[in-house]
Structure formats: structure tokens, C-alpha cells
N, C-alpha and C positions, 0 to 999 in steps of 0.2 A: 515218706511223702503222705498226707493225710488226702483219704479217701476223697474222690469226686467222680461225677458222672461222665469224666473224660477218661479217667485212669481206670475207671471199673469197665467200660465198654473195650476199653484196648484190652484188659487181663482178661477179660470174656471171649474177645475175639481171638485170642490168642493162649488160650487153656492154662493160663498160670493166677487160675482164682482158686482159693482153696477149696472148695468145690471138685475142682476139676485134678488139683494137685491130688488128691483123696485118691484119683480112681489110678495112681503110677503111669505106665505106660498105656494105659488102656485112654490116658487121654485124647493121645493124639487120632484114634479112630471115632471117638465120639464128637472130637472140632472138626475132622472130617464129614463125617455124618451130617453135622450143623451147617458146615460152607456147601454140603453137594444140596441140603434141601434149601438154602440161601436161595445157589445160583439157579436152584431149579424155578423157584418162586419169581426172579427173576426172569429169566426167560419164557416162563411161562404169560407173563404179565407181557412183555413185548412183543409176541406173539399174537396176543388177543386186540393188543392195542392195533398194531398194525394190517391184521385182518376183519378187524370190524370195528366202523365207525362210529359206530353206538355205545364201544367200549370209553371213544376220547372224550373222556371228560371229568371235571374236578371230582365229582362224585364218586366216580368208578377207581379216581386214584385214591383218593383218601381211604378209601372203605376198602382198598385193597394194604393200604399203609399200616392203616392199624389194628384190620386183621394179619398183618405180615407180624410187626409186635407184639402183639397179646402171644400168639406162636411162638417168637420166642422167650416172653415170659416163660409160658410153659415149658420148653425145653429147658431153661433157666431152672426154674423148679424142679425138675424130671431129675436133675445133676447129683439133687443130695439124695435122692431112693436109691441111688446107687453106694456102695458094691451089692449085689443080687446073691442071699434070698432076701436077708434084710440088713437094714443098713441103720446105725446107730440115729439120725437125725429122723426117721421113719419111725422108730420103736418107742421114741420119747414121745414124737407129738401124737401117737394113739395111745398111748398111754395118759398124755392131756387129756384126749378127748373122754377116757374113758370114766375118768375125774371131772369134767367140765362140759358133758353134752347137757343140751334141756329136756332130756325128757328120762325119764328113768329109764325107759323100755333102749333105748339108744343106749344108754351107757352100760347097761348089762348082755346087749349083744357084742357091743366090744371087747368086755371083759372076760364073758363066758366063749365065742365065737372065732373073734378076728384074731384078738392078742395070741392067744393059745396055737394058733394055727399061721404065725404072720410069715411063714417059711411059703405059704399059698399067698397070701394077702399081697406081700411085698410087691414079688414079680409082677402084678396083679396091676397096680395104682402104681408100679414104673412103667407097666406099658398104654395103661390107659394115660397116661400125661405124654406119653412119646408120641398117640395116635391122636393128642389135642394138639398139641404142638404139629405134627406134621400135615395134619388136617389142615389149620389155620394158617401154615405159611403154606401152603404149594394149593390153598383153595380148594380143596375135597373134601367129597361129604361133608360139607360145613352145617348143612342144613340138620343131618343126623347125628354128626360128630357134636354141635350144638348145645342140641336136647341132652346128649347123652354127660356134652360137660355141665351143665346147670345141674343135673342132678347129683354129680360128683360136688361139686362145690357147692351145692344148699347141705349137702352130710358134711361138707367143712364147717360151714358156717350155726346150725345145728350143736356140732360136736364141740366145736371150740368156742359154744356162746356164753360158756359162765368163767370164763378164763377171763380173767382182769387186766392180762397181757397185752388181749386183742382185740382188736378193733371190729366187732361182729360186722359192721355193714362194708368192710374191706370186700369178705366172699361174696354178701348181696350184690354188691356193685360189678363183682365178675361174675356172677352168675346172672344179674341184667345186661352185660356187657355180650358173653354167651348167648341168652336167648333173642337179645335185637340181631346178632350174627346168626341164627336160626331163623328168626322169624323176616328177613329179610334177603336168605340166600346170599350171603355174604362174598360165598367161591363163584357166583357170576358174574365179580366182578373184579376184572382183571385174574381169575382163579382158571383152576383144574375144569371148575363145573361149568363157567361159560364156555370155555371149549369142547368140552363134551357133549355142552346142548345144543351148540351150532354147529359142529361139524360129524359128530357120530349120530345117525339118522335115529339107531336102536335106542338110543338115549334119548334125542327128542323128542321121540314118538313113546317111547317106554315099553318097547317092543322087546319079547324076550325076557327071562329073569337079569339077565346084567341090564339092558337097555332100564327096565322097568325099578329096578333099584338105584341105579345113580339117577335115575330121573327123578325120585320120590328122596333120596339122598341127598341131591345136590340143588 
């Protein structure tokens, strides 16, 4: 049956993408993973709605909707850095990059740095895309998680800009995607961080090192 956005969301949702076939049995722990921070994003989201009225509305759902997707974009992506330390879909495209960045100095840190050492690297850019992904769906630290993903994807888009392959303003466009979810506190709505600001005092006052980190976080 040729490929569509029905059949790809069902073999996603249900760990039979090749992606996911790759990781054996270790799949069925990482769909778990995926459905526990789902239903958590969910319930977190109906929780917010129902305890504050500021939360109901078109704005707070959408900006909750499709920071819930770009989240699992990421996850999505997070699939092929796997098996850990490195994983063959990982080792190609830094190796593009270390052929295809703009700037010299970028592609001789790759070559001399990253490649040589991607047994650190790998574990590395699979957990930084695991803590984008689960940021962006359960609503946490979006503000910090944000910043920290723009700058992950501007070294994509950078690294993969003289590659003929790709579409360089694909990363710009998630790396503006990222920073409006940054610069607009995207987890206040319907998220992790609007809960934390209205019902944990330490957090909305920024009292304390944890109050004062998710407050400046989230």
C-alpha cells in the first residue's frame, strides 16, 4: 500500500515504522515512553483548562496543539539516533555536515572534534532531542528548552547549508518555530509551566533555586 499520512501516523502510533522496527524489542518501551508523555500532555492540558479560566480559549488550545506536534516531530526524529552510542543514520549525516557546513571553521570542528569522538556526541543529540520532544509535549521549560533547541537547529541548518539535498530554510523555519515557542512561553499554555505558575507559589514568585529556575525556565 503506498505511503500516506494515514498509514504513516497509524505505523507511528503503533511502532511498526522502520524507524522503530531498527530498535527490536526495545521498541515496544520507547511507544510506551511516547503514549505515557501523550497521555501526560493530555491530562495536563485538562487539568489547566478546568482549573483556570484564562486557560479556555482558541489561543491557549492551538499554541498548546502545535507545540504538542513539533514534540512529537522531535521524538520522531530522536527514533533514528537510536541504537546508542551511535547509530548509522547519525554517523552519515555528520559526516554531510562535515562536507556541507558554511563556514570552514564549522566543518573542521566536525571532522577534527565531533566525528572522532561520536561514541560521546551520539548519546549526546539522542538526549538533547528526547528533552525537545518532552519539553514540547508535557509543556516544560519550553522557555529554556526553546533557546537551547534554536541553537541546536541553526548548527543544522549551518552544517547542512551547502548540501544540495536540502532545503536550508526547512531548520530556519524550526528554529523560528523554537524561538516564537521561547519567546512567548509556549508551556503556559495548556502546559507543565502554566501549572507551576499558578499553583506552586515558589515558582510564581521565583523563590528558592527550583521556584526561581522554572520561573525564569518556563
Amino acid at each position: 500500500m503506498p505511503a500516506n499520512p494515514f498509514t504513516d501516523v497509524w505505523h507511528f502510533l503503533t511502532a511498526t515504522t522502520n524507524d522503530y522496527l531498527h530498535q527490536g524489542n526495545w521498541r515496544y518501551l520507547i511507544l510506551a515512553l511516547f503514549w505515557a508523555l501523550l497521555f501526560a500532555s493530555i491530562a495536563v492540558a485538562v487539568r489547566n483548562w478546568r482549573e483556570d479560566p484564562s486557560q479556555r480559549s482558541g489561543r491557549h488550545l492551538g499554541i498548546w496543539l502545535v507545540r504538542v506536534l513539533v514534540g512529537i516531530m522531535w521524538f520522531q526524529g530522536m527514533l533514528w539516533k537510536l541504537p546508542l552510542p551511535v547509530s548509522d543514520g547519525l554517523q552519515y549525516w555528520t559526516e554531510q555536515e562535515s562536507t556541507n557546513a558554511a563556514f570552514e571553521f564549522h566543518r573542521s570542528f566536525l571532522k577534527d572534534v565531533v566525528l572522532p569522538h561520536m561514541t560521546i556526541f551520539g548519546p549526546i543529540v539522542f538526549l538533547a532531542e528526547l528533552v525537545f520532544a518532552g519539553s514540547m509535549m508535557l509543556g516544560l521549560a519550553v522557555r529554556l528548552v526553546g533557546v537551547l533547541a534554536v541553537a541546536y537547529t541553526l548548527q543544522l541548518w549551518l552544517g547542512l547549508y551547502d548540501n544540495p539535498a536540502e532545503w536550508s530554510w526547512t531548520y530556519m523555519f524550526l528554529a523560528l518555530l523554537m524561538f516564537l515557542f521561547a519567546l512567548e512561553g509556549a508551556g503556559r499554555s495548556l502546559g507543565f509551566d502554566a501549572w507551576l505558575r499558578r499553583d506552586v507559589p515558589a515558582v510564581r514568585d521565583g523563590k528558592g533555586l527550583i521556584g526561581w529556575f522554572f520561573n525564569i525556565a518556563g
